[in-house]
N, C-alpha and C positions, 0 to 999 in steps of 0.2 A: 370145764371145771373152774370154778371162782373161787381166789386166794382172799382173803380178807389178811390186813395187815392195821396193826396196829402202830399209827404217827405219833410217836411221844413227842410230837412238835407242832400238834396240829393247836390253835388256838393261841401260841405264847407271843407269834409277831412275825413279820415279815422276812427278818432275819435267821434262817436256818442255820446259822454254821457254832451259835451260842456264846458271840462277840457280847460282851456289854457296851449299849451305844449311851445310855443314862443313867443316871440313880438318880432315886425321886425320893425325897423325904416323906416317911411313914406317919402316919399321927395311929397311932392301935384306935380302932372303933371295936364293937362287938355282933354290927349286924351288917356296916358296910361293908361291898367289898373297895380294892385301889380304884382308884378314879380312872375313868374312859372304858373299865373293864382289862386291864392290866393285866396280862400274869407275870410274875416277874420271873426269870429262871434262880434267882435267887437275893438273899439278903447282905446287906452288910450293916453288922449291930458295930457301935465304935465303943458304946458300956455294954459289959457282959450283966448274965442275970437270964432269968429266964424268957423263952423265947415262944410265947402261942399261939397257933399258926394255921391257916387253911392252906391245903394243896389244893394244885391245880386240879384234881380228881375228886376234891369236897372232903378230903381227910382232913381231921384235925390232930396234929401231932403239938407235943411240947417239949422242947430240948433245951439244957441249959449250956450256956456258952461264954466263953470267954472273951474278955476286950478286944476289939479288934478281929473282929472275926469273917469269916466269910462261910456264910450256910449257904450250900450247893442244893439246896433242894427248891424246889418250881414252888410260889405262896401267890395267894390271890386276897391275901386277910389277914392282919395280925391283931389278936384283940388286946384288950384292956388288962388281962389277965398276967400279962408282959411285964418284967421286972426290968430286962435289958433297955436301954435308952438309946438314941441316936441310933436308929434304925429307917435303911436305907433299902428299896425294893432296887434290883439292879436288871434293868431293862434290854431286851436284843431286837 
């Protein structure tokens, strides 16, 4: 019998325990994804304002958020469509 399991870690980086080792400055495109192929396990915006976004699974979600924020969800994309500024991918 073969168990198939699903790795919500498979693809975001070397580091499995979900430390941040960097934060890379975000420029929003709307076709690129992060540079090297990045997934980041999350964001850090330092202006709030709206925030739109590709997961790691190709979803595209939009949440608005406040200064200084830390969005916990995995992005691979943030477009142009982004109102929030100073946006940070945060790297493990």
């Amino acid at each position: 019998m073969s168990i198939t399991t699903n790795n919500p870690f498979k693809g975001v980086g070397p580091n499995l325990t979900g430390a941040v080792v960097d934060m890379l400055p975000i420029v929003p495109h709307d076709t690129n994804l992060f540079p090297d192929g990045i997934v980041a396990i999350g964001l850090y915006i330092t202006v709030g304002g709206t925030v739109v976004f590709t997961t790691a699974r190709g979803k595209n979600r939009t949440v608005t958020v406040p200064d200084n924020f830390y969005l916990t969800c995995s992005a691979k994309r943030v477009t142009t469509a982004s109102t929030a500024t100073g946006i940070f991918a945060l790297v493990s």
